[in-house]
Steps between C-alpha positions, in 0.01 A plus 500: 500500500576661820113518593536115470739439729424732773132358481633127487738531840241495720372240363855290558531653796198358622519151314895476651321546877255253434757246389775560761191513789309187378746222531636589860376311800665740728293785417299696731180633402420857495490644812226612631424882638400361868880374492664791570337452854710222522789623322570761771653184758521193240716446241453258193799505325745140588786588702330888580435571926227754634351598798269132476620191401529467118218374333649330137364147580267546752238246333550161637773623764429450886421801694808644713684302222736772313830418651639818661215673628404497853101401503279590796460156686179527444529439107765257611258290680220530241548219301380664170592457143481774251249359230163710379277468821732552728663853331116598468451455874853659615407772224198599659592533867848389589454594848174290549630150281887503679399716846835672622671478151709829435384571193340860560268462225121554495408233247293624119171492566403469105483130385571637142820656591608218766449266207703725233827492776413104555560431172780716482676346745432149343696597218837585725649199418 
C-alpha cells in the first residue's frame, strides 16, 4: 500500500500544479536563463524596486513610463511603446535604438534568446 502512495504523490503533485497554474491570467511564464542578465538591475515582482525600473507590465506601457524612476531624457523623448518590435530592437542594441539612454547594457545578440526574454516579458502582466 505504501508503494502506492508514495508512487501516486507525484503524480498529484504534478496534476495540483497544473490546475492551480492553468486558470491564472497573471502568470508569468518560465523565465528564461538569458534573464538573469536582466535580473541583476530589473525587478519583476509588483510593488518590488531595483537598480532599473521594474519591469512587471512593461508590454503595452510607454517608455520612461514606470512612475518613480528617473529615465534618461533621451528615453523620455523617444516616443516608444513597449510591444514585440520595439523590445526586439531596444533588446539588441539599446544604445544604438534610444542614443544616450542609461541603460549600460550591450543588447543579446542571439535572436533565439532575445525572443525567449520577449516573450517573457509579454507575460508580466
Amino acid at each position: 500500500m505504501k508503494i502506492y502512495l508514495l508512487a501516486a504523490a507525484p503524480v498529484a503533485v504534478l496534476a495540483a500544479a497544473s490546475v492551480a497554474g492553468s486558470g491564472s491570467a497573471r502568470s508569468a511564464a518560465p523565465r528564461p536563463a538569458m534573464f538573469a542578465t536582466c535580473a541583476a538591475c530589473h525587478a519583476t515582482e509588483v510593488g518590488k524596486t531595483s537598480y532599473g525600473p521594474n519591469l512587471h507590465g512593461v508590454a503595452g506601457r510607454k517608455a520612461a513610463g514606470q512612475p518613480g524612476y528617473a529615465y534618461s531624457p533621451a528615453l523620455k523623448a523617444s516616443g516608444l511603446t513597449w510591444d514585440r518590435a520595439t523590445l526586439d530592437a531596444w533588446l539588441t542594441a539599446p544604445q544604438k535604438k534610444v542614443p544616450g539612454t542609461k541603460m549600460p547594457f550591450a543588447g543579446i545578440q542571439d535572436p533565439a534568446k532575445r525572443k525567449e526574454v520577449i516573450d517573457y516579458l509579454m507575460t508580466l502582466k
